[in-house]
C-alpha positions as CSV (number, residue, x, y, z in Angstrom):
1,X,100.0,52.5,22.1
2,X,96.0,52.7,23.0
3,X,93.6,53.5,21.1
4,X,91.2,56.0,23.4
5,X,87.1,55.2,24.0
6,X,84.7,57.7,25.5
7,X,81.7,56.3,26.9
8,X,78.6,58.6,28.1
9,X,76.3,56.7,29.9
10,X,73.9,57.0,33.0
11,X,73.1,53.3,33.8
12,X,76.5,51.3,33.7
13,X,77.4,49.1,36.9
14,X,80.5,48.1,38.2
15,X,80.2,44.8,36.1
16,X,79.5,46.9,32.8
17,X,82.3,49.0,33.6
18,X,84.9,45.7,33.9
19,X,83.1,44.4,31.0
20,X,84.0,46.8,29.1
21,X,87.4,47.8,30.0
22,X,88.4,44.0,29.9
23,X,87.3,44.1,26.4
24,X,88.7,47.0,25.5
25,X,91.9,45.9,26.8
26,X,91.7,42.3,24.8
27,X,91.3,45.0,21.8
28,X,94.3,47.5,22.7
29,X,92.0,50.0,23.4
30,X,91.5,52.0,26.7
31,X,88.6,53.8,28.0
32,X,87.3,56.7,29.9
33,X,83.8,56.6,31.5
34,X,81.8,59.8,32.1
35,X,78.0,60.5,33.0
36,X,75.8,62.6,31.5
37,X,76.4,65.2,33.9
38,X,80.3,65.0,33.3
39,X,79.4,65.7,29.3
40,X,81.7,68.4,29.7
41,X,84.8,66.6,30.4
42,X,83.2,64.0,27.8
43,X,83.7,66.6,25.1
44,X,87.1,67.8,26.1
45,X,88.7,64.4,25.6
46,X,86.5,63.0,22.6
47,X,89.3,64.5,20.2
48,X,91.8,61.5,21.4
49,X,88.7,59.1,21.1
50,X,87.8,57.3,17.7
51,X,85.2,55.4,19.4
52,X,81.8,57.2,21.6
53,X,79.1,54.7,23.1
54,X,76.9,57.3,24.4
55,X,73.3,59.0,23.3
56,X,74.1,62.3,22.9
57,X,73.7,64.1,19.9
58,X,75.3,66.9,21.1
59,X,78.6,65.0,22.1
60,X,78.3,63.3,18.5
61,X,78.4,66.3,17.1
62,X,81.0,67.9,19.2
63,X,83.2,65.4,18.2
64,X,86.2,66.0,15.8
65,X,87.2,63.8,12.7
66,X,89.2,61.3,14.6
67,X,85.8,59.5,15.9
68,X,85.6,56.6,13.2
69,X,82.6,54.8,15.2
70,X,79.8,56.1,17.2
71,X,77.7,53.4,19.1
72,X,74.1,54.8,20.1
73,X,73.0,53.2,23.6
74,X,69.6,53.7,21.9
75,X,67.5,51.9,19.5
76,X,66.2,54.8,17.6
77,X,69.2,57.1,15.4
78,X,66.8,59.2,13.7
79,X,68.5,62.4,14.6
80,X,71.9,60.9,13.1
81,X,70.4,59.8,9.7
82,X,68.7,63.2,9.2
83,X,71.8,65.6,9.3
84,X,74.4,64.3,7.5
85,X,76.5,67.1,9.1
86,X,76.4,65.6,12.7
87,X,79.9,63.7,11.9
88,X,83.1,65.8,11.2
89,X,84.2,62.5,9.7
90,X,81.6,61.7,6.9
91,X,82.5,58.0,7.0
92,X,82.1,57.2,11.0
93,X,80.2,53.8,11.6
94,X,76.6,54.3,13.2
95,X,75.6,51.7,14.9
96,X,72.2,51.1,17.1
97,X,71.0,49.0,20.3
98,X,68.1,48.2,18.7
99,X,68.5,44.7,19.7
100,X,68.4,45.5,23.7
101,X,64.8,46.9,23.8
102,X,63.2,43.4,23.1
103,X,62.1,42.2,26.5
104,X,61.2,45.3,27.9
105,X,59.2,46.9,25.1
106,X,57.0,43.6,24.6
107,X,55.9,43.4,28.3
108,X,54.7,47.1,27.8
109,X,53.1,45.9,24.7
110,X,51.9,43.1,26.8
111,X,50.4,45.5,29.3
112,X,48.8,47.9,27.3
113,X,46.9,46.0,25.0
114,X,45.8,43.7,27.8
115,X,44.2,46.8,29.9
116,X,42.5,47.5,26.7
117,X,41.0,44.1,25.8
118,X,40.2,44.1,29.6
119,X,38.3,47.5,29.4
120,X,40.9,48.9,32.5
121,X,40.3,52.6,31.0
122,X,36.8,52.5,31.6
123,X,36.7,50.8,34.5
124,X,39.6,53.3,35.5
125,X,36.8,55.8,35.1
126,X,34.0,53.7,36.8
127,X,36.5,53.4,40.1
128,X,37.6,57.0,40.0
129,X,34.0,57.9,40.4
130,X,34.0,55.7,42.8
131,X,30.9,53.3,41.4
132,X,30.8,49.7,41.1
133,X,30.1,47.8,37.9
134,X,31.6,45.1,36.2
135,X,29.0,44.9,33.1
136,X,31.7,45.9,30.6
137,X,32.1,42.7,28.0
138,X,35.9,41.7,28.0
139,X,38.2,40.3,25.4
140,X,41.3,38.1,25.0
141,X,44.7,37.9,23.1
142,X,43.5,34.3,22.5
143,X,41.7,34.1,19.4
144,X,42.8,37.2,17.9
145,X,44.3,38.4,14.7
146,X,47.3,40.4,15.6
147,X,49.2,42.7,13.0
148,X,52.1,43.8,13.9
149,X,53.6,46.5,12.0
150,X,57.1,46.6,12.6
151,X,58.5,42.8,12.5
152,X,61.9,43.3,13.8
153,X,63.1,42.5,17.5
154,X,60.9,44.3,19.3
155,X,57.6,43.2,17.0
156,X,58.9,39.5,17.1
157,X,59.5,39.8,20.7
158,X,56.0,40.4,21.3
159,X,54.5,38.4,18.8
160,X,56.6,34.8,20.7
161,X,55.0,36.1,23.8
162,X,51.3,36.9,22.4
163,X,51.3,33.0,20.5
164,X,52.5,31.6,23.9
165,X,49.0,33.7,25.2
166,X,47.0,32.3,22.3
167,X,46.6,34.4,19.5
168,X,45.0,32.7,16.5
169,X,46.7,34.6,13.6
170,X,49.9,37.0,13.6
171,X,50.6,39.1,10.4
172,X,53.8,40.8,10.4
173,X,54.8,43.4,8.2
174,X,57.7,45.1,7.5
175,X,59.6,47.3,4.5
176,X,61.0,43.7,3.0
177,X,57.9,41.7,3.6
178,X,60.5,39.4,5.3
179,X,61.5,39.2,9.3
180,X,64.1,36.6,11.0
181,X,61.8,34.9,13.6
182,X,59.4,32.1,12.8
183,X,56.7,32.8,15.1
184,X,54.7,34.9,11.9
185,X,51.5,33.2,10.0
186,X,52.4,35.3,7.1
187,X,54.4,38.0,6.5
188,X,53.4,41.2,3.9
189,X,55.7,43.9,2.4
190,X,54.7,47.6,3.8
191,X,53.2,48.1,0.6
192,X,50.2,45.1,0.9
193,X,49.1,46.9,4.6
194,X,45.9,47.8,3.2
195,X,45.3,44.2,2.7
196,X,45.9,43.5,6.4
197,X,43.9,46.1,8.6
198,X,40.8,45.1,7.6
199,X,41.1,41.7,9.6
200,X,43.4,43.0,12.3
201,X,42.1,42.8,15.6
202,X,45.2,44.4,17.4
203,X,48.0,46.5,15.4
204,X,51.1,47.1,16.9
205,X,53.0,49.3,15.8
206,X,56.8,49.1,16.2
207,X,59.0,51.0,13.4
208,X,61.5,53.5,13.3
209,X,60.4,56.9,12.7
210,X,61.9,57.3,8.5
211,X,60.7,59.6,5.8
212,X,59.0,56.3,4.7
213,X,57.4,55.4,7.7
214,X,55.7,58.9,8.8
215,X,52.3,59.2,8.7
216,X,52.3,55.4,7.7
217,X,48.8,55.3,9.8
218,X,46.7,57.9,7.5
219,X,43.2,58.3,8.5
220,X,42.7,56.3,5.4
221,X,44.2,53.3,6.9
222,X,42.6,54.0,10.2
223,X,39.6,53.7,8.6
224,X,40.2,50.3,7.3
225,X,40.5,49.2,10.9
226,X,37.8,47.1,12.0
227,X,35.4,49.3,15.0
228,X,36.8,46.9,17.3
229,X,40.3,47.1,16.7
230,X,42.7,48.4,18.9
231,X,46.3,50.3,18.0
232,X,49.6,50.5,20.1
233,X,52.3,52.1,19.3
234,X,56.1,52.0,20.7
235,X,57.5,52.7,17.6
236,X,57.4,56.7,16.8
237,X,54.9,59.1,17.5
238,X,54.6,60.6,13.6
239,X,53.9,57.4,12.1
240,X,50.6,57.4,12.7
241,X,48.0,60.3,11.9
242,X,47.2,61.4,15.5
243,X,43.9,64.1,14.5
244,X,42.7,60.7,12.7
245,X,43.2,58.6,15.8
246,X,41.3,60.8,18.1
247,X,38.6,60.8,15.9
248,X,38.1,57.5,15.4
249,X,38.2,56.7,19.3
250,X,35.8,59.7,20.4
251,X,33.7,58.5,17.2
252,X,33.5,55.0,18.8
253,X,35.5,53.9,15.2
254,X,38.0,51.7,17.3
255,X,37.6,50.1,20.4
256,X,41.1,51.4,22.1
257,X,44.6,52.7,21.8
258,X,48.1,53.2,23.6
259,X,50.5,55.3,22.8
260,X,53.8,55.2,24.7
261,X,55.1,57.8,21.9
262,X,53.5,60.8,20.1
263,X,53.8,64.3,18.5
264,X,55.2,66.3,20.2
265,X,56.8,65.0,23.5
266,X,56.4,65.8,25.8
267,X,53.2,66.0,25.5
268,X,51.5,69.6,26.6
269,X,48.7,70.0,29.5
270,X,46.4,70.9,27.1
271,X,46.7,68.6,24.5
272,X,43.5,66.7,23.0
273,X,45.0,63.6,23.6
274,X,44.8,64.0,26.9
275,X,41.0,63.5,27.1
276,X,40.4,61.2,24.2
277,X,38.3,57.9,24.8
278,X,39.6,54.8,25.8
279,X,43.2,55.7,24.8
280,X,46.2,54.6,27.8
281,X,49.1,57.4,27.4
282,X,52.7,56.5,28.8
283,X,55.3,59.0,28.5
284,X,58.0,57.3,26.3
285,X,59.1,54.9,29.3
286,X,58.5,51.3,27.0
287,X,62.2,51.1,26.0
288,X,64.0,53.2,29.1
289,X,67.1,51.5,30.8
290,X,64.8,50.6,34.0
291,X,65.5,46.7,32.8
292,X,69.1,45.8,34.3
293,X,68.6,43.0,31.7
294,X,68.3,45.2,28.8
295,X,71.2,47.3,29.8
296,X,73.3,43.8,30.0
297,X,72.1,43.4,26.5
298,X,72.9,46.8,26.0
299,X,76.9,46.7,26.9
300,X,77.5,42.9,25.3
301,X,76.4,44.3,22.2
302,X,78.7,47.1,22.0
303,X,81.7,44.9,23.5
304,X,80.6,42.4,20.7
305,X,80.7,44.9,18.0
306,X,84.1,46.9,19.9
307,X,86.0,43.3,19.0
308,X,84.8,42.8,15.4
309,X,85.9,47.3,15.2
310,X,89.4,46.0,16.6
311,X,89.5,43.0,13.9
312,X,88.3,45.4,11.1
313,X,85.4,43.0,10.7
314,X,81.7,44.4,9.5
315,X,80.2,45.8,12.5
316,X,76.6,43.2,13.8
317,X,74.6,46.7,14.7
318,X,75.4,49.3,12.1
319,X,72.8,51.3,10.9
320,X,72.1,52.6,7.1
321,X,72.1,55.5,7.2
322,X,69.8,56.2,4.3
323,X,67.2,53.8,5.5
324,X,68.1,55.0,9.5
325,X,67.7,51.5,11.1
């Protein structure tokens, strides 16, 4: 007899879709695919289902106590680690995609922090008053001491790709003051930042949005932050003191800043943000599904997890749910 799957998803192809019923079939399982549209008909048959690969909170939730493992299409699972009511069954496996967003999410990282060394805001504004000047004194990723706050795949993503451009120094930091790629000068615990962001030229910011990471970025720690420093963040937009951030870039206290998240989203017309200095604003798009690669990352991780579910091995992506990565 089968054991039933529900997947919710918007971006599957054809190929995704054999993917996974060929490995569901290897694993005496069998599936039913629905969009987000069809979330309706999602809900009506999750009771047969003990396995969702979705992102719906509202489908998790609907869900009865036969669902024993909910795999997130996302990377971030904050809203399943805050209410510990979301499962009817207390003991369902969460697990993430946090592994997926790598590629994409570095090239935006790429991007961003580039236009800034390269002055593109300003010179945005110097061409959209339709002047010509190019007086404004660049910089480089090569020669620069990079920080990144946030060393898992994502932050170590980027930081292969800014070495390959020539960065003299990368710092990563993270909760263990440990990360599994190489590419890191040294590495500090969370609690030794202070130590850090008075020599960082670039932060990047890449962590999960945890009772222990918000606000992580006080103005205190903005402060420390050299006047020509720049701060992105992908990561979550309450990790970081936002008031303190406009400040410091209307006060000429940092040289630049992206934000492809922030507080609240989206993001109102009349929002300050809007019109602060030398800051580049992108509406949550870093880590979307608009890489096919990232969406074939996306499905072989939850097939690879679906056959170690089958074999009643540990599951590779499960989340903590007290730590909520």
């Amino acid at each position: 007899m089968n054991r039933n799957i529900c997947v919710c998803l918007e971006f599957l192809t054809e190929e995704h879709r054999a993917q996974i019923e060929e490995t569901a079939r290897k694993c005496g399982f069998a599936v039913r695919f629905f969009t987000p549209e069809q979330e309706a008909e999602a809900r009506a048959v999750l009771p047969e289902c003990e396995v969702l690969y979705a992102h719906s909170v509202e489908l998790a939730r609907s869900a009865t106590a036969t669902l024993n493992w909910y795999c997130c299409s996302w990377a971030g699972v904050e809203p399943y680690c805050r209410d510990e009511r979301i499962f009817a069954n207390s003991d369902c496996l969460l697990t993430n995609s946090a592994g997926a967003y790598g590629v994409t999410i570095a090239e935006h990282l790429l991007m961003v922090t580039l236009m800034l060394l390269r002055r593109m805001p300003e010179f945005g504004q110097v061409i959209q008053n339709r002047a010509w000047s190019g007086q404004l004194p660049m910089r480089s990723i090569l020669g620069s001491e990079i920080t990144v706050l946030g060393a898992g795949n994502i932050g170590s993503t980027f930081a292969e790709r800014a070495r390959a451009l020539g960065a003299a120094h990368i710092v990563g930091v993270s909760r263990s003051g440990r990360a599994r790629a190489a590419v890191y000068d040294e590495l500090f615990p969370i609690s030794r930042l202070d130590e850090v962001l008075p020599r960082t030229h670039i932060l990047v910011m890449a962590l999960p949005g945890t009772r222990d990471t918000q606000n992580l970025l006080s103005r205190e720690r903005i402060a420390l932050l050299p006047s020509d420093a720049i701060v992105v963040n992908v990561g979550r937009g309450n990790v970081l003191d936002q008031d303190a951030l406009m400040d410091a870039l209307n006060g000429g206290a940092l040289a630049g800043a992206a934000l492809d998240v922030m507080v609240p989203e989206p993001l109102p017309e009349d929002h300050p943000l809007w019109d602060t200095k030398n800051l580049i604003l992108t509406p949550h798009i870093a880590g979307n599904m608009s890489l096919g690669y990232t969406c074939d990352i996306n499905v072989r991780m939850f097939c690879e997890d679906l056959e170690r579910y089958a074999a009643g091995q540990p599951l590779k992506h499960q989340v903590d749910r007290k730590l909520g990565y």
